[in-house]
C-alpha atoms as an extended CHARMM CRD file, in Angstrom:
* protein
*
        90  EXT
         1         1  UNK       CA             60.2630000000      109.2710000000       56.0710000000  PROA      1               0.0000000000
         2         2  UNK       CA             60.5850000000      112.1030000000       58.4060000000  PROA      2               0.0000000000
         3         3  UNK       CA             58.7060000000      110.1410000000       61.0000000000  PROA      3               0.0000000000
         4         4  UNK       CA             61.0900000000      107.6430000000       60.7760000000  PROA      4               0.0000000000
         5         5  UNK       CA             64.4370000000      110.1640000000       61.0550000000  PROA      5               0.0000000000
         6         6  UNK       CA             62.9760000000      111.4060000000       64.2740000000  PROA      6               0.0000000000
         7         7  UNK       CA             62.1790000000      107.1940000000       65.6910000000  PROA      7               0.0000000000
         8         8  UNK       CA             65.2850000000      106.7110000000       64.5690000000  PROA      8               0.0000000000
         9         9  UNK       CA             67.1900000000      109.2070000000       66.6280000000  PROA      9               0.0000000000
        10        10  UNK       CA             65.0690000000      108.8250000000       69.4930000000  PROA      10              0.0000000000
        11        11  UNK       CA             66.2370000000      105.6090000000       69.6180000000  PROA      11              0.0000000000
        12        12  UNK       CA             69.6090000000      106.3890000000       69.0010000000  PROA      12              0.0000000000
        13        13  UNK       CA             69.6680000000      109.0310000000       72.1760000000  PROA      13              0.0000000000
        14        14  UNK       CA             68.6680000000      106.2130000000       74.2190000000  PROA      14              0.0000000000
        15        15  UNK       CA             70.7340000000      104.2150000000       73.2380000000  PROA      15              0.0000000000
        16        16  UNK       CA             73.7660000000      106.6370000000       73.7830000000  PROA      16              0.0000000000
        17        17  UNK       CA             72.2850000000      106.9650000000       77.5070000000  PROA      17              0.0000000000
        18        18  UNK       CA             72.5810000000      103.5240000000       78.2540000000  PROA      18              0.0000000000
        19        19  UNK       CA             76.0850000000      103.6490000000       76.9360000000  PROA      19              0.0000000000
        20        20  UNK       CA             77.1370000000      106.2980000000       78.3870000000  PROA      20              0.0000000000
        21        21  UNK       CA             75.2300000000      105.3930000000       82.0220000000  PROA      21              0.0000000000
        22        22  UNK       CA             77.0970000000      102.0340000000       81.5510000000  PROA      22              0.0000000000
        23        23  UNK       CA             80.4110000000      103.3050000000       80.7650000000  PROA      23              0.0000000000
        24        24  UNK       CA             79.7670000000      105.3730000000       83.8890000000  PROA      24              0.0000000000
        25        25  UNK       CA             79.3180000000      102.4770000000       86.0490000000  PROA      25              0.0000000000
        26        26  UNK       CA             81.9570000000      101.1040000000       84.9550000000  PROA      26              0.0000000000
        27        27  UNK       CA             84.3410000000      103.9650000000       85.6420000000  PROA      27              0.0000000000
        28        28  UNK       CA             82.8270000000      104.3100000000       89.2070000000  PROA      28              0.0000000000
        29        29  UNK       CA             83.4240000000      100.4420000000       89.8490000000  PROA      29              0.0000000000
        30        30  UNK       CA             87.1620000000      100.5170000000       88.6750000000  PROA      30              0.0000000000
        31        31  UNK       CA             87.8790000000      104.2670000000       90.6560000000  PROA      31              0.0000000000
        32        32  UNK       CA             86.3940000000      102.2010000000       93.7560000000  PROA      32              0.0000000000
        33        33  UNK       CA             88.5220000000       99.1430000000       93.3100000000  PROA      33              0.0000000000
        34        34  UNK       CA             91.5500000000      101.5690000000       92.4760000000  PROA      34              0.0000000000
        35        35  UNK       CA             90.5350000000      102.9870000000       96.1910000000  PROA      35              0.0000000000
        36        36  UNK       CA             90.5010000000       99.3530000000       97.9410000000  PROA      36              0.0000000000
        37        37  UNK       CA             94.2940000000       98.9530000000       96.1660000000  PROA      37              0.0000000000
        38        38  UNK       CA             95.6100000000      102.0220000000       97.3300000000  PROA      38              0.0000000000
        39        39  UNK       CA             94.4050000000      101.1980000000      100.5440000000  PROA      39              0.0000000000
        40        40  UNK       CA             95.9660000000       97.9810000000      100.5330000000  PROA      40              0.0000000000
        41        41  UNK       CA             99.2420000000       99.6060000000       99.4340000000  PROA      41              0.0000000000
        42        42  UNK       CA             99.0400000000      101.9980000000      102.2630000000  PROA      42              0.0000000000
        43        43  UNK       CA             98.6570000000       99.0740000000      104.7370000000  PROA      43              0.0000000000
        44        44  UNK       CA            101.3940000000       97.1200000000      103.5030000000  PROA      44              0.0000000000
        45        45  UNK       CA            103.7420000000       99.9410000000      103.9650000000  PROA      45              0.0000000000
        46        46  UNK       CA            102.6450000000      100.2720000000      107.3930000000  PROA      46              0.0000000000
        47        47  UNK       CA            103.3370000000       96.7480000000      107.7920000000  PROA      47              0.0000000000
        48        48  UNK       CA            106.4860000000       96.7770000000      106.6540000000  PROA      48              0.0000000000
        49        49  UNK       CA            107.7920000000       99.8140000000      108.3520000000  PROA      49              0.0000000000
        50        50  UNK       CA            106.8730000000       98.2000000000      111.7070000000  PROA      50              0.0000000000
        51        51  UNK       CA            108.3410000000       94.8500000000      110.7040000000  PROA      51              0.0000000000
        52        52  UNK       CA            111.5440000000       96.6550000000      109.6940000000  PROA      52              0.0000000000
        53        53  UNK       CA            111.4160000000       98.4640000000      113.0680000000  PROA      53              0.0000000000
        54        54  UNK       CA            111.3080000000       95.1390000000      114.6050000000  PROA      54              0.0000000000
        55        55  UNK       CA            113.8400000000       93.4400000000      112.7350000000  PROA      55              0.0000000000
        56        56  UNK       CA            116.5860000000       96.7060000000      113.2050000000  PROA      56              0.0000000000
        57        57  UNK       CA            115.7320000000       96.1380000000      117.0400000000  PROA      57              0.0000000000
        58        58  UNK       CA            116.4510000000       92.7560000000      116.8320000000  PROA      58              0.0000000000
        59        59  UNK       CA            119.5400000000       93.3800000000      115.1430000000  PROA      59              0.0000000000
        60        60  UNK       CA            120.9600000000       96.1560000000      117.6250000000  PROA      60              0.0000000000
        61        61  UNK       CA            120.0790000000       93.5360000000      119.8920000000  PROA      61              0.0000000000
        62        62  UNK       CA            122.1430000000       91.0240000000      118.6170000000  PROA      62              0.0000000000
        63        63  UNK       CA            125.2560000000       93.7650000000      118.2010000000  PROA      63              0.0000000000
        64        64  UNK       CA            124.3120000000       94.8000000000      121.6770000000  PROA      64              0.0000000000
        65        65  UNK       CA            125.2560000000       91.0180000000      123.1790000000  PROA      65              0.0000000000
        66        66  UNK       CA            127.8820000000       90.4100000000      120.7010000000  PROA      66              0.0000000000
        67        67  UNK       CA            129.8800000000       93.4780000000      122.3240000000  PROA      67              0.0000000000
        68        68  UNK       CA            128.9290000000       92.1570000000      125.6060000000  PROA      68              0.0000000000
        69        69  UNK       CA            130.1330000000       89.0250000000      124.7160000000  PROA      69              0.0000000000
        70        70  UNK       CA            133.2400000000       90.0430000000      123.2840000000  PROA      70              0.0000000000
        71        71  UNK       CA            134.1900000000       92.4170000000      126.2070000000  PROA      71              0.0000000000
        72        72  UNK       CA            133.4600000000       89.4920000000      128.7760000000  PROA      72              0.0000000000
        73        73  UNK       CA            136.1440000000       87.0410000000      126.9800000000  PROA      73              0.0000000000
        74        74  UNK       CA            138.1610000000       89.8390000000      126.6970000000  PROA      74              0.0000000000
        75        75  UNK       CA            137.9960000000       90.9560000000      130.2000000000  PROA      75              0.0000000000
        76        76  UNK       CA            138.1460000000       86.4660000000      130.9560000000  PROA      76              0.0000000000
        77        77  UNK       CA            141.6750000000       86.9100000000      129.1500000000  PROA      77              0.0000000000
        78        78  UNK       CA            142.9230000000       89.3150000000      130.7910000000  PROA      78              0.0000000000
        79        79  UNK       CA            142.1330000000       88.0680000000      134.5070000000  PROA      79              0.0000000000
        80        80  UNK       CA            143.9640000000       85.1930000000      133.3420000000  PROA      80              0.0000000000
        81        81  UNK       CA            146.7140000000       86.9060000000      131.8060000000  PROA      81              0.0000000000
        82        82  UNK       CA            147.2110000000       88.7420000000      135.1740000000  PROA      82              0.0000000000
        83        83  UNK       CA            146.5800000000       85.7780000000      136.9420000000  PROA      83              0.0000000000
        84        84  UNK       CA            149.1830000000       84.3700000000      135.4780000000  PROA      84              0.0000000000
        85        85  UNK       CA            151.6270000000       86.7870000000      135.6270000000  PROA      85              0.0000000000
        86        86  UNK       CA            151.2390000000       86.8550000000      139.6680000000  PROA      86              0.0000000000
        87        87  UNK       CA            152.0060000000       83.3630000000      139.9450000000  PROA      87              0.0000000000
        88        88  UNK       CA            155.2740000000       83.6710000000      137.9850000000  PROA      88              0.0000000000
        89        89  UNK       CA            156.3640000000       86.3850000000      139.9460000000  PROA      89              0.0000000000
        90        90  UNK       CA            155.7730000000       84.7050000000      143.3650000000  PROA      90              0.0000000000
């Protein structure tokens, strides 16, 4: 009987080493993909940041010829407007 006790825990330690060298494993290969995520994460946000950059630039850039734009018909008025206010005085 006491032969058997002892085969029988024997068995049961290895068993428990497997489990535990599995479980292991399996930790490892989930903190790895956890890494490769993070990663990603940290990559996107880099990505995004510059394509925000790029879109605000665009933007400004838009503003930046809409003023232009605006000051030009305004300053196209007011030639006219002058222009127009020589003639009727002549």
């Amino acid at each position: 009987m006491d032969r058997f006790k002892e085969t029988t825990l024997k068995g049961h330690i290895q068993l428990c080493e497997l489990r535990y060298q599995n479980l292991e494993e399996k930790i490892n290969a989930v903190e790895h993909r956890l890494t490769k995520v993070e990663d990603q994460i940290s990559a996107l946000k880099k990505e995004m940041s510059t394509g925000f950059g790029e879109v605000k630039l665009l933007i400004e850039k838009q503003n930046n010829a809409r003023t232009i734009q605006l000051i030009a018909t305004a300053g196209t008025v007011l030639a006219a407007l002058v222009a127009g206010a020589f003639a009727y005085l002549k």
